[in-house]
C-alpha positions in Angstrom: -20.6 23.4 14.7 -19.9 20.7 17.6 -18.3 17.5 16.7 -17.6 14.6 19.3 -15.7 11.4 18.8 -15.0 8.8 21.1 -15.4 10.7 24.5 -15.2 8.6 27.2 -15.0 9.8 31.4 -14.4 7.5 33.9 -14.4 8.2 37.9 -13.1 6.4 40.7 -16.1 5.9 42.5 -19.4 5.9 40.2 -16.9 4.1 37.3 -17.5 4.4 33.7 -19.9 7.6 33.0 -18.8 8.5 29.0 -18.3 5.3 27.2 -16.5 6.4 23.5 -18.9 9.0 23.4 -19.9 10.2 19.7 -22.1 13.9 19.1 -22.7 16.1 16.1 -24.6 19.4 16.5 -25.4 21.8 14.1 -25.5 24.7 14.0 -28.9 26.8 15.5 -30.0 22.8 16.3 -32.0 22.2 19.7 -31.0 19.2 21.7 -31.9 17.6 24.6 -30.2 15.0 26.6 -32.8 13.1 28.9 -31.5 10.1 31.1 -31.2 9.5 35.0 -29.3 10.8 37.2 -25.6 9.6 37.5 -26.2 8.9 33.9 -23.6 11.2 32.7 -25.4 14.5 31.5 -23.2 16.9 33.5 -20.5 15.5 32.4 -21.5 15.5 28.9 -22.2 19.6 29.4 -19.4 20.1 31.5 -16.6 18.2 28.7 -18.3 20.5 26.2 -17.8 23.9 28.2 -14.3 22.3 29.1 -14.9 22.7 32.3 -14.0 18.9 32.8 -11.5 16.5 30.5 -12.2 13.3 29.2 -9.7 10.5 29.9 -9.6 9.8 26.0 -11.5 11.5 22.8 -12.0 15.0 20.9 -13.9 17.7 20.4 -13.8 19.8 17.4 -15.7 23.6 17.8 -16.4 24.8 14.4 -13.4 22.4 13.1 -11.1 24.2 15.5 -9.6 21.2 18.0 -10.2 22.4 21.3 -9.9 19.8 24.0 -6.3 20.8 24.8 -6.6 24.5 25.3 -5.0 25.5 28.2 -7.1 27.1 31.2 -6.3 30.9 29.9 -7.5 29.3 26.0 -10.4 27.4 28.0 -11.7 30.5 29.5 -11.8 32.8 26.4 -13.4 29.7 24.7 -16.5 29.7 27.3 -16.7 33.5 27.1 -16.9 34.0 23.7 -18.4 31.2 22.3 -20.9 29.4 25.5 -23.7 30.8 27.7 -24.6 28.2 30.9 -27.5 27.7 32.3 -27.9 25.8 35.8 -30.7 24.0 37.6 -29.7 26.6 40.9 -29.9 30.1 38.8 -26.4 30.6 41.2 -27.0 34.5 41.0 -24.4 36.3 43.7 -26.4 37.2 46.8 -24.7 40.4 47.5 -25.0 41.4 43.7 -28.7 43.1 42.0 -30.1 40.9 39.3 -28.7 43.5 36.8 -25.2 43.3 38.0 -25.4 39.6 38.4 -26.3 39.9 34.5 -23.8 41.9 33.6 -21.1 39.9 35.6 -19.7 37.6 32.2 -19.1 40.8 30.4 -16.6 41.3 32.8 -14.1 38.1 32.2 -12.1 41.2 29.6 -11.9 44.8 29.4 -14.4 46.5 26.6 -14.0 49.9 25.5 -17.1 52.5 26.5 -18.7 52.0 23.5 -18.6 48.3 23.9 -19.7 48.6 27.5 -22.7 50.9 26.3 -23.8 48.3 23.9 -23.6 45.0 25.9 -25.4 47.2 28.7 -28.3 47.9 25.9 -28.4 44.1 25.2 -28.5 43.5 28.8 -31.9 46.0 29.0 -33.4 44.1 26.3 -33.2 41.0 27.1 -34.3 41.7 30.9 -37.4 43.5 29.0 -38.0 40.6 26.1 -38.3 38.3 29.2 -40.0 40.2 31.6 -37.5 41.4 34.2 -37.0 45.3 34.1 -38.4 45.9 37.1 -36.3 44.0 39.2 -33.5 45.3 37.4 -32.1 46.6 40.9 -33.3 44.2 43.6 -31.6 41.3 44.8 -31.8 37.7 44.2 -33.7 36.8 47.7 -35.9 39.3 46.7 -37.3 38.1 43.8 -38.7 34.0 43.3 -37.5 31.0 41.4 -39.1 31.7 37.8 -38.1 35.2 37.9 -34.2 34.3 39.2 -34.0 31.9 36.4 -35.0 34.2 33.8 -32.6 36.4 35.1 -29.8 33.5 34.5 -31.1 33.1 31.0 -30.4 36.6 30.6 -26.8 36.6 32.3 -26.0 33.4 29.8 -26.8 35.5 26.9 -25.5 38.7 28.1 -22.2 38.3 26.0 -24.1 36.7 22.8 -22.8 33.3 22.7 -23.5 31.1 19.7 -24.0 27.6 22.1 -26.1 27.9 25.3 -25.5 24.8 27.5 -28.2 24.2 30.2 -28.6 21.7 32.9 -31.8 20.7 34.2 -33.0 24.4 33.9 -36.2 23.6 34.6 -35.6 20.7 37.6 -36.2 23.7 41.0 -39.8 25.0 39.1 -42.9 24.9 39.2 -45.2 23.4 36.0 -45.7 26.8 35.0 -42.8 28.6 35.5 -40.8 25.0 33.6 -43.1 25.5 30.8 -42.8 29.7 30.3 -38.9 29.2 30.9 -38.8 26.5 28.0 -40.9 28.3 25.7 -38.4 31.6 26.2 -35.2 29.3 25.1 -36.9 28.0 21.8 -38.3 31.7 21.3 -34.5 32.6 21.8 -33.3 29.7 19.5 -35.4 30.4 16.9 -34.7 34.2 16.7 -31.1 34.5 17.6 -30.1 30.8 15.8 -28.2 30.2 19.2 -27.3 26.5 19.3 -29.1 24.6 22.8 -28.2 21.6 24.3 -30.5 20.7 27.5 -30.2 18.5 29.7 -33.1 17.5 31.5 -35.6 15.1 33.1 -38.2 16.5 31.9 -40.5 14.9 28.9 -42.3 18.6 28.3 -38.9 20.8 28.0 -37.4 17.6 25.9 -40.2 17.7 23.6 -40.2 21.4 23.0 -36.3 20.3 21.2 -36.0 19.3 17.5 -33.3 17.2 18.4 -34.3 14.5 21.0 -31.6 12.3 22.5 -31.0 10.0 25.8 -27.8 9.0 27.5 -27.8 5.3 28.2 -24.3 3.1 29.1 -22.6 5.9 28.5 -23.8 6.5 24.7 -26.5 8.7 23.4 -29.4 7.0 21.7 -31.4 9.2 19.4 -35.4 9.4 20.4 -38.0 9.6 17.8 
């Protein structure tokens, strides 16, 4: 599904991140990326969701070269195909949780049929994880664990086939990490949507069949 060669990122003050990086995912895989901060994990997500270029390397997406899309290509690339997830859930203040969900299904007009059915999908999910009721509040309203279900919801709200998330679990609680991880590999199983995590924590790492940590700017694979 995701193929990686060479990648390599260097910046001007923190130096060489992404040294000729090399990643193959398949294809309803679960992977986690642990390491330490500064170690390169964002950087890792970002260069896959092309929201960031690396100074040398490619990418292939389902053998389809894609690292020199332009921004328009880029975009349509991230909405059809990717679903983020952030350590901040970043839901719009001024928005309800169920327009902050619905908000990716609006990067391109849909007919009414269309509409009705991504709105459907957007019920369910809220339901499967345990949001309906706070279908019309806002995000100040509600607390961490429910907010970040909500962005697990918004991420899938178009039905992307690779969910990219980034320390998902680093603002909550024991609880709330460990209910929020078992939702993603409930999702993964059912849906066969692809994850890559990357996290600090050893619990939502585990949970992965796919273990890996970013060291020098390479990814070692973990037993």
């Amino acid at each position: 599904m995701l193929k990686l060669k060479g990648i390599t990122k260097t910046f001007q003050q923190r130096g060489l991140v992404l040294n000729n990086l090399d990643l193959e995912i398949k294809q309803g895989e679960s992977v986690s990326v642990m390491g330490p901060s500064g170690s390169g994990k964002t950087t890792l997500l970002n260069i896959i969701g092309l929201l960031d270029k690396p100074d040398s390397g490619t990418m292939l997406f389902r053998d389809e070269p894609v690292m020199n899309y332009n921004q328009n290509e880029a975009a349509s690339y991230r909405n059809r195909n990717i679903g983020f997830i952030f350590q901040d859930h970043h839901l719009l203040p001024y928005l309800t949780i169920y327009d902050n969900i619905l908000l990716p299904s609006l990067a391109y007009k849909h007919s009414a049929s269309e509409n009705e059915a991504t709105e459907m999908h957007a019920r369910k999910l809220m339901e499967k994880v345990g949001i309906s009721l706070f279908a019309h509040k806002y995000p100040f309203q509600i607390s961490g664990g429910e907010a970040q279900r909500a962005a697990i919801v918004r991420a899938l709200v178009n039905s992307p086939s690779l969910l990219l998330a980034d320390e998902p679990t680093g603002a909550l609680d024991l609880n709330n990490s460990e209910i929020l991880g078992d939702m993603l590999m409930e999702m993964n199983k059912e849906t066969g949507i692809t994850l890559i995590i990357a996290t600090h924590s050893q619990q939502l790492a585990g949970k992965m069949s796919n273990r890996m940590k970013l060291e020098d700017g390479r990814l070692l694979q973990l037993v």
